[in-house]
Wavefront OBJ file of the C-alpha trace (Angstrom):
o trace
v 83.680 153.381 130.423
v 85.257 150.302 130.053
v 88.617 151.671 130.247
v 87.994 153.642 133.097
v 86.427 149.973 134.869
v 89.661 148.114 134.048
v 91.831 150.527 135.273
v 89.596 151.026 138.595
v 90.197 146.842 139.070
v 93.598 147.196 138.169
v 94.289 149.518 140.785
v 91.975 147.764 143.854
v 94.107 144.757 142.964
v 97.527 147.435 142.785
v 96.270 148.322 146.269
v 95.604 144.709 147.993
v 99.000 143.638 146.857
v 100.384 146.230 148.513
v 98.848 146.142 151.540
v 99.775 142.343 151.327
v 103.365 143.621 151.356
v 102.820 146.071 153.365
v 101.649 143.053 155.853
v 104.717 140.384 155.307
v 106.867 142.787 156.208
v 105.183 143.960 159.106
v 105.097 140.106 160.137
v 108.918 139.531 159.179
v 110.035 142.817 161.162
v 108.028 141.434 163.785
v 110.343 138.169 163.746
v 113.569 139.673 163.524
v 112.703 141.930 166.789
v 111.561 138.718 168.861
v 115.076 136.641 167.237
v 117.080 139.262 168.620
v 115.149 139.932 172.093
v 115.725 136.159 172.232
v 119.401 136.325 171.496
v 119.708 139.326 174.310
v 117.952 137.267 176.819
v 120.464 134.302 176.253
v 123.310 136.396 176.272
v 121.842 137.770 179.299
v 121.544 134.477 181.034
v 125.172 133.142 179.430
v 126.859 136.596 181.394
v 124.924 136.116 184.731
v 125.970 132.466 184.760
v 129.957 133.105 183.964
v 129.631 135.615 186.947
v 128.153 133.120 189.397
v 130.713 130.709 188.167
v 133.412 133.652 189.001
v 131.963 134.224 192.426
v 132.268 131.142 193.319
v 135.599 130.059 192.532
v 136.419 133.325 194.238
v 134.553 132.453 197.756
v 136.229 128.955 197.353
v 140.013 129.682 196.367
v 140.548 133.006 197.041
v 144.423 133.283 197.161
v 144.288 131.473 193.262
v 141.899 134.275 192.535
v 144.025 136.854 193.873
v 147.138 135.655 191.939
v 145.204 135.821 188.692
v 143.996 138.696 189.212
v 147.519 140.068 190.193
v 148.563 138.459 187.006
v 146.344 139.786 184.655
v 146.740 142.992 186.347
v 150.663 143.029 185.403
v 150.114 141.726 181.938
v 147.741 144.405 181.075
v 150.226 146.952 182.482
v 153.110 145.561 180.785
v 151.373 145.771 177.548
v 150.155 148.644 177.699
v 153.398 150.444 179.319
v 154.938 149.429 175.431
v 152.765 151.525 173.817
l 1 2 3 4 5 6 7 8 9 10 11 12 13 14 15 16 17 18 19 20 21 22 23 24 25 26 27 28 29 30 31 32 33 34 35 36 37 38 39 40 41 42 43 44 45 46 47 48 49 50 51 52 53 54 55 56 57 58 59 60 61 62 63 64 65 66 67 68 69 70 71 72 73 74 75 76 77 78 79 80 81 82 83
């Protein structure tokens, strides 16, 4: 009977430190998904910003912008015309 007791402790206690686990994982998971939604939103804000940036040196100097763009334009063909 005694046997039977120590084993029927040793398993409740089996059983809470799993569900402990079970729990700090839960939590940790729970961290990584906000760290990244964080990342995402500043990413977010970083790519809206560069585009405002881009808009507006495009409504101010649009003939530089056009020249870039014409020179990015041949570059890209040039390189990829070599392959």
């Amino acid at each position: 009977m005694e046997d039977l007791s120590a084993q029927i402790a040793t398993l409740k206690s089996d059983l809470a430190n799993l569900t402990q686990t079970m729990a700090d994982l839960g939590a940790a998971k729970t961290t990584e998904a906000k760290t990244a939604e964080n990342l995402q939103n500043a990413g977010r804000d970083k790519i809206l910003e560069a585009q405002l940036q881009a808009e507006d040196f495009v409504q101010k100097q649009p003939a530089t912008s056009l020249g870039i763009a014409a020179g990015l334009g041949f570059l890209v063909g040039m390189i990829t015309a070599r392959r």
